[in-house]
C-alpha positions in Angstrom: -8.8 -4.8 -40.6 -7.6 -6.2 -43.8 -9.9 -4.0 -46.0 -8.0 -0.5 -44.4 -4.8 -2.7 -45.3 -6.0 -2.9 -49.0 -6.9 0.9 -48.9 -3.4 1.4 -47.5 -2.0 -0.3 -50.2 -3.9 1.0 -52.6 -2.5 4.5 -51.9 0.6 3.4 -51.9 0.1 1.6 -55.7 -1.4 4.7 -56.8 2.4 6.6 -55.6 3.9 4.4 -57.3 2.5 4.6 -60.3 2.3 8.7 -60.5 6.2 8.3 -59.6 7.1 5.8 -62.1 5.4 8.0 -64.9 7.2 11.0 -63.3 10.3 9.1 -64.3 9.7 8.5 -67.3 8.8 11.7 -68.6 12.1 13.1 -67.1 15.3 14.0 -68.9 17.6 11.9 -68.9 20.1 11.4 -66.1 23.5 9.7 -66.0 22.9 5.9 -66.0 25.0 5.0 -62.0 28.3 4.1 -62.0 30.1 1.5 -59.3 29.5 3.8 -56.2 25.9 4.2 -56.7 25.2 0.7 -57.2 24.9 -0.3 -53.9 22.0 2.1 -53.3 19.4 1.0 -56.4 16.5 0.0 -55.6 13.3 -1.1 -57.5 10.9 1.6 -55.8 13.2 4.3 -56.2 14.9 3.9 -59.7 13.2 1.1 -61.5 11.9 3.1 -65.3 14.5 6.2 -64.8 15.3 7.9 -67.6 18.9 7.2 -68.0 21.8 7.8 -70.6 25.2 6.2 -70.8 27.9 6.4 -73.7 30.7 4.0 -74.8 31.2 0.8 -76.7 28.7 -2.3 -77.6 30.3 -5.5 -76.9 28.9 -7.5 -80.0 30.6 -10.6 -79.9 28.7 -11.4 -76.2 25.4 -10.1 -77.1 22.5 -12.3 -75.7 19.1 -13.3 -77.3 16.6 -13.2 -74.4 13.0 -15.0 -75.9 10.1 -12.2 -75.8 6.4 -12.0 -76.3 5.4 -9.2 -77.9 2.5 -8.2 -80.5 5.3 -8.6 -83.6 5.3 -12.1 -83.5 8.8 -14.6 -82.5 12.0 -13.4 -81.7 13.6 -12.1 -78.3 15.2 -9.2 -76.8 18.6 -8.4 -78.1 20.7 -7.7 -74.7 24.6 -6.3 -75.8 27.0 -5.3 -73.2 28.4 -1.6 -73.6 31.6 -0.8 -72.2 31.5 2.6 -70.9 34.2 5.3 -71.3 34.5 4.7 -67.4 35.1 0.7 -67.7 32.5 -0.5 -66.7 29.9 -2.4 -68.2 26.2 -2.6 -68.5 23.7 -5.0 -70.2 21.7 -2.9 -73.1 18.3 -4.3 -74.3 18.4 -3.1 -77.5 15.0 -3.7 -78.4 12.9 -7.1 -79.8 14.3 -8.6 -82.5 11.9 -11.3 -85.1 12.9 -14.4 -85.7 15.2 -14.7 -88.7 15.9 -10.6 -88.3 19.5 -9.7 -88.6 20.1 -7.0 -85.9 22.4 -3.7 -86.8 25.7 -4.0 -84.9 27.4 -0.6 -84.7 31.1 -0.1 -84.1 32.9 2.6 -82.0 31.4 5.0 -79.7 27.7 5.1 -79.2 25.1 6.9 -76.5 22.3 4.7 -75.7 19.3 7.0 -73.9 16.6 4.4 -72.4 15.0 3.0 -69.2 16.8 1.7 -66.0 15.0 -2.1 -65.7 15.6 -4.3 -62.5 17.2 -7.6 -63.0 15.3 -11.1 -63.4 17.1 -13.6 -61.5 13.9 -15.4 -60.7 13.8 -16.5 -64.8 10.6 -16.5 -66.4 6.7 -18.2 -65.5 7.2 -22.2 -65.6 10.5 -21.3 -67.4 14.2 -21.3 -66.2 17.7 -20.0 -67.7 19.2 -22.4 -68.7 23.0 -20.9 -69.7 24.6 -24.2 -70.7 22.5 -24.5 -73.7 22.4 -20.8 -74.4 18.5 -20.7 -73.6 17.3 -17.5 -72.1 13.8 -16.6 -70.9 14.5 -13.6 -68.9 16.5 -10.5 -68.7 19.1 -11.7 -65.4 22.0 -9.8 -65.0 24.3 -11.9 -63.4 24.0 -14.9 -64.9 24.2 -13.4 -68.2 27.5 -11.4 -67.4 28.9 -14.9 -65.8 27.9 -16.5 -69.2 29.5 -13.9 -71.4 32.8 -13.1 -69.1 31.9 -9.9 -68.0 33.7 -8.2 -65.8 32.5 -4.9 -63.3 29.0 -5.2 -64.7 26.2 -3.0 -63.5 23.3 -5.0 -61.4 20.7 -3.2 -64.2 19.9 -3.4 -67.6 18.7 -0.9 -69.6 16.0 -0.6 -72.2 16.6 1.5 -75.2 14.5 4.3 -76.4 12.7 3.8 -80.3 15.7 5.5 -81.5 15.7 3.7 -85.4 18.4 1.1 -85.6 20.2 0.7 -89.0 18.0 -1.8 -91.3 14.9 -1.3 -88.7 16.7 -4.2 -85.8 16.4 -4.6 -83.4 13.0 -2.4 -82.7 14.0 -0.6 -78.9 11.3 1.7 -77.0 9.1 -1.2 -76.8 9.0 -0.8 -72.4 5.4 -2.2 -71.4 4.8 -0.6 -68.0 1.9 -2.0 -66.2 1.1 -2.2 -62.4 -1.7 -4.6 -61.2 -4.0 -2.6 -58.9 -6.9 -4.3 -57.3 -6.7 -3.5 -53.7 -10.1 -1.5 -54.1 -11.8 -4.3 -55.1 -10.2 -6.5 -52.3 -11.0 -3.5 -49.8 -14.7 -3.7 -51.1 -15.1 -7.5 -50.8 -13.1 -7.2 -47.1 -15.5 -4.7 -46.4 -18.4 -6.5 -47.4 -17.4 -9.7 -45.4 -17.3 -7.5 -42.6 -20.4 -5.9 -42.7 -21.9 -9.8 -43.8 -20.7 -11.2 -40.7 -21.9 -8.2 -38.5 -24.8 -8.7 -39.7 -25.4 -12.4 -38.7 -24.1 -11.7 -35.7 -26.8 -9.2 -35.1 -29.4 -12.1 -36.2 -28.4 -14.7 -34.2 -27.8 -12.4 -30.7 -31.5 -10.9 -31.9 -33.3 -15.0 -31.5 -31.5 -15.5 -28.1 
């Protein structure tokens, strides 16, 4: 019955949820090298606290366009090189229009959330790499774009740690999870009962 399927699901959001804010609120962890890429997975790792140290790439940093509550700009994404050699895509946070972002040199340790990659681009909008036009956060296409090499299939958003001159502006993560299976379940349920009801009425006059 399709209204027990929405109650199902509903339980099943309601995990999710309680584990995604469990990650959050965890201490860090090691950000996963080569060998544990191949077992990442959305409903196990997406939001993780995470924390990985090395070098930013600036010179192939990418401006991804945002909408957020502080007006134009985009999401500064610079590639770290990490003391293992491998790479990863940093979000360092939103950064308004016009804004010059801070661009440190040498080592640095970036603390933030583990984020899945978009390859599906954004609502009505596409990448479009040739022209340097970027709507959403994909992984591979950006490290093709900027020549990256042994790049890590997740980006990661950086905590509010300030930034030198206040840009870009990280810790800005909006979790949200749509959950309206209960008021599916209800309507499913109400269906059922509807058409039970007629039923009843119509065997009732024969």
């Amino acid at each position: 019955m399709l209204g027990i399927w929405q109650i199902e699901r509903r339980a099943w959001k309601l995990a999710l949820i309680a584990a995604v804010d469990a990650r959050v609120q965890a201490a860090p962890v090691a950000a996963p090298g080569p060998r544990g890429w191949g077992r990442i997975t959305a409903e196990r790792d997406a939001y993780r606290r995470v924390r990985v140290t090395g070098s930013l790439d600036n010179n192939r940093e990418t401006l991804v366009q945002a909408a957020t509550g502080r007006g134009e700009g985009g999401w500064l994404m610079t590639p770290l090189r990490t003391d293992e050699g491998w790479a990863v895509l940093i979000n360092r946070g939103f950064l308004p229009e016009g804004a010059q972002p801070s661009r440190p040199a040498g080592r640095v340790t970036v603390t933030g959330l583990l984020r899945m990659t978009e390859p599906k681009g954004a609502v009505l909008r596409a990448n479009d790499p040739a022209a340097n036009r970027w709507y959403s956060r994909d992984v591979a296409a950006i490290a093709r774009t900027r020549h990256l090499q042994e790049v890590a299939p997740y980006f990661i958003d950086a905590d509010s740690t300030p930034n030198a001159g206040g840009y870009p502006v990280g810790g800005l993560t909006v979790i949200a999870f749509r959950n309206t299976h209960l008021s599916y379940a209800l309507t499913w349920f109400a269906l059922a009962g509807m058409s039970a009801w007629g039923l009843w009425l119509v065997l009732r006059e024969r």
